[in-house]
C-alpha positions as CSV (number, residue, x, y, z in Angstrom):
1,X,103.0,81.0,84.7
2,X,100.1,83.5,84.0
3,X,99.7,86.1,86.4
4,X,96.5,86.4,87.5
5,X,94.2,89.1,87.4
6,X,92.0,88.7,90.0
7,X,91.1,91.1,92.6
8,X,92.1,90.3,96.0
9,X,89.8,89.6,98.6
10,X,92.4,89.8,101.6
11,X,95.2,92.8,102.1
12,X,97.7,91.5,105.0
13,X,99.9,94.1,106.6
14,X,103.1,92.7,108.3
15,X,104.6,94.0,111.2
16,X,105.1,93.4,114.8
17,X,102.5,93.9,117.8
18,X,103.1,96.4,121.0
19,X,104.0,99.7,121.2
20,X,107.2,99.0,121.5
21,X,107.0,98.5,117.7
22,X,104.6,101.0,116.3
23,X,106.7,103.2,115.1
24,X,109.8,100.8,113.5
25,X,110.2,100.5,109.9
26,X,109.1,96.1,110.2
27,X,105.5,98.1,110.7
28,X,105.8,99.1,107.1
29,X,102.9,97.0,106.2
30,X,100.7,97.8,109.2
31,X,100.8,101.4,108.2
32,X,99.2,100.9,104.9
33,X,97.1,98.4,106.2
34,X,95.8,101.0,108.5
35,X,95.4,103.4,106.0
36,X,93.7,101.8,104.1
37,X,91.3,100.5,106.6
38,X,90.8,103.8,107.2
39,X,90.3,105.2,103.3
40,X,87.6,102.4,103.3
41,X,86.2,103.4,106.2
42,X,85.8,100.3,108.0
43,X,87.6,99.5,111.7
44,X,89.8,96.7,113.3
45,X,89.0,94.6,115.8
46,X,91.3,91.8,118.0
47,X,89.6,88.5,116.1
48,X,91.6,85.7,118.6
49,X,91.0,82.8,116.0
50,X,92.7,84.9,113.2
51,X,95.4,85.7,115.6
52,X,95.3,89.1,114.2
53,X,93.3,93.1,114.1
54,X,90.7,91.8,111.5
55,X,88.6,94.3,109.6
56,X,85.8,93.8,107.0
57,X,84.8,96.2,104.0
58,X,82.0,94.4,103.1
59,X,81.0,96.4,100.1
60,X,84.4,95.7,98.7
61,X,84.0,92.1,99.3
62,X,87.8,92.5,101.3
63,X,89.1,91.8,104.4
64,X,92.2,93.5,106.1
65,X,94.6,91.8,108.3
66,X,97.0,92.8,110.9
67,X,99.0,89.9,112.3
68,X,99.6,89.8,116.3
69,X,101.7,86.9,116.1
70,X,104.6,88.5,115.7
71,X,106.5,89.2,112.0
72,X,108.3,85.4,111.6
73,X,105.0,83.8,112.8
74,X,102.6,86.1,110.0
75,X,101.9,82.9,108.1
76,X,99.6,81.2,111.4
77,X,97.3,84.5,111.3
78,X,97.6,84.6,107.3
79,X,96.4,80.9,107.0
80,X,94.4,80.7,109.7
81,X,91.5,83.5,107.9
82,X,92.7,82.4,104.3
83,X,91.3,79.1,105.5
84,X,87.9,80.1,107.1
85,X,87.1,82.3,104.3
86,X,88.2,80.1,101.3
87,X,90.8,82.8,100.2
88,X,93.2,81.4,97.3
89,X,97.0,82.7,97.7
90,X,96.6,84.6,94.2
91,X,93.5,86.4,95.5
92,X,95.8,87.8,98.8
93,X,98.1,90.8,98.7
94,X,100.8,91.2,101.1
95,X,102.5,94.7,102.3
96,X,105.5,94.3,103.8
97,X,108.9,96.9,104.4
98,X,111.4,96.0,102.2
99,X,115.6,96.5,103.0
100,X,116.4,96.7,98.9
101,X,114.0,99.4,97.8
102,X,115.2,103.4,99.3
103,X,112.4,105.1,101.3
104,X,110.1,106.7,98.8
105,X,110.0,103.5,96.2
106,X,107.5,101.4,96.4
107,X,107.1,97.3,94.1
108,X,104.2,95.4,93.4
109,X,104.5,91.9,92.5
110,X,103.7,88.5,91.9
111,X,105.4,85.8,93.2
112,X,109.1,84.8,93.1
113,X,111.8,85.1,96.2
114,X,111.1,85.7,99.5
115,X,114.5,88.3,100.4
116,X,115.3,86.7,103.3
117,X,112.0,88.4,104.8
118,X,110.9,86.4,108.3
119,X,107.4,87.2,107.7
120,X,107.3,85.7,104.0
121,X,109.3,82.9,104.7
122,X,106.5,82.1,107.6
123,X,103.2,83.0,104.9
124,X,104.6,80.6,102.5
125,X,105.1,78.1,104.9
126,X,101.6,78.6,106.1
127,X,99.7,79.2,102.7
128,X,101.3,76.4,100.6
129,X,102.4,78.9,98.1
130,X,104.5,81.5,97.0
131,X,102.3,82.5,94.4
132,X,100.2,85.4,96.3
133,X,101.0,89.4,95.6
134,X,103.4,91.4,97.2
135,X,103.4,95.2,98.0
136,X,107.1,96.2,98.9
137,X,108.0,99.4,101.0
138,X,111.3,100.5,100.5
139,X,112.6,101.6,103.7
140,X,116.4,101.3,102.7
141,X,119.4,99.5,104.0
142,X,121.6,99.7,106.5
143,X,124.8,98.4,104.1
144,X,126.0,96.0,106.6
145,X,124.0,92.8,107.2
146,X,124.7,92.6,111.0
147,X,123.2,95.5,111.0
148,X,119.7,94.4,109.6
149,X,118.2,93.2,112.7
150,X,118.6,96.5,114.8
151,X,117.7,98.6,112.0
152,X,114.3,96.8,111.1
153,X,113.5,97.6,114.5
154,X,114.2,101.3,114.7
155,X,112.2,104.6,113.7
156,X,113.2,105.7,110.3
157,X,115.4,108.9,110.7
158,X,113.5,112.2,110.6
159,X,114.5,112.6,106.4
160,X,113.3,109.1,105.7
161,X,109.9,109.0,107.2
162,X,108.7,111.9,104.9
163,X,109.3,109.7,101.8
164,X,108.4,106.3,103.3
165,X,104.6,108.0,104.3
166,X,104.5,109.5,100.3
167,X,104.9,106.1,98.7
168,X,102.3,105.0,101.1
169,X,100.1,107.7,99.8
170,X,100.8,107.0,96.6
171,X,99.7,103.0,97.0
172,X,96.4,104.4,98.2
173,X,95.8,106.0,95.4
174,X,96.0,103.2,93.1
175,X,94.0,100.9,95.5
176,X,91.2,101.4,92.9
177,X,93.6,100.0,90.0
178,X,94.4,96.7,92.8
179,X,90.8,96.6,93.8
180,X,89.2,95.7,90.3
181,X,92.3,93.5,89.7
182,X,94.1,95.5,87.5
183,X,97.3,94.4,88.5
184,X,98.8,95.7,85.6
185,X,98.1,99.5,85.2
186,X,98.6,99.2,89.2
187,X,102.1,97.5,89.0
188,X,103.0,100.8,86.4
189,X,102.1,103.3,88.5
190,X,103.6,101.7,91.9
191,X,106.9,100.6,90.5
192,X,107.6,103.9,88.5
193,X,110.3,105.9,90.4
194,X,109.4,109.2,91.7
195,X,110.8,112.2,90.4
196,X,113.4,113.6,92.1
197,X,112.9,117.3,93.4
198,X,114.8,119.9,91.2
199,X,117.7,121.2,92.7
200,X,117.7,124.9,92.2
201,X,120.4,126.4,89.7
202,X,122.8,129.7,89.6
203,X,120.9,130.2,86.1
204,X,117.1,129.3,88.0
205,X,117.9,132.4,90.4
206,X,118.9,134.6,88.1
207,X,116.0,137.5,87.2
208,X,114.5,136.6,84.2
């Protein structure tokens, strides 16, 4: 299958509603959805037939979505606007925190598995399709799967939050890349690794 190169006209953020949740690392996806909300300079507003915070940048042609339904009911709020507004599932991207990727990494893609993720699992069910784009937030794992659930629903710890909010930055600055549907010079710059900071050396302190 091709992979298309059209530019999307709908940008979901998953997470959960409440304040409760704001700050957990399942909000992943709301806060680049947030962001870029804001780098667009458009606002959210509660939109009860979209389930959802809606916002519209109408000189990008886009609208932004924050599901209040809760992350393993995303798809109802997905589907419900994708339907109004005549939104294929290869014209939508989806950002979402991701348990196989550190803090700091960040994957864009197209398609393929759903990771186990509640929130997927529910857009696919709701859009007829696995076939719509996929922004992945690393936020690490907690190395034992009975562990998932409570970690999901915690802060990040002090060290991982720096790194998480840097790959976020770093996926705003290639929004120009996604927003002419360049998927491709897009998906390079997202899913190449950071450098890691240099750890100083006997030899870099020396006097030169």
């Amino acid at each position: 299958m091709a992979t298309p190169a059209r530019a999307p006209r709908l940008v979901v953020g998953l997470g959960n509603p409440g304040d409760e949740y704001t700050e957990t690392r399942h909000n992943a996806g709301f806060w680049f959805c947030d962001s870029l909300g804001r780098k667009l300079g458009t606002h959210f507003a509660l939109v009860s037939r979209f389930h959802g915070f809606v916002a519209h940048a109408q000189d990008a042609g886009l609208w932004l979505l924050m599901p209040q339904t809760y992350m393993n009911r995303s798809g109802q709020a997905i589907g419900a606007l994708a339907r109004f507004y005549r939104i294929l599932p290869d014209e939508i991207l989806v950002v979402h925190d991701e348990l196989d990727i550190p803090p700091g990494q960040l994957r864009l893609k197209f398609g393929g598995g759903l990771g186990g993720h509640n929130g997927l699992k529910d857009t696919c069910a709701h859009l007829g399709s696995q076939d719509f784009w996929r922004l992945r937030i690393g936020i690490g794992h907690p190395g034992d799967r009975d562990e998932v659930v409570s970690y999901v629903l915690k802060p990040p710890r002090r060290e991982e939050r720096p790194p998480i909010d840097e790959a976020i930055d770093r996926a705003l600055a290639s929004w120009p890349f996604i927003a002419r549907g360049d998927w491709e010079k897009a998906t390079q710059r997202l899913n190449t690794r950071p450098r890691e900071p240099k750890v100083p050396t006997l030899a870099d302190k020396e006097p030169k």
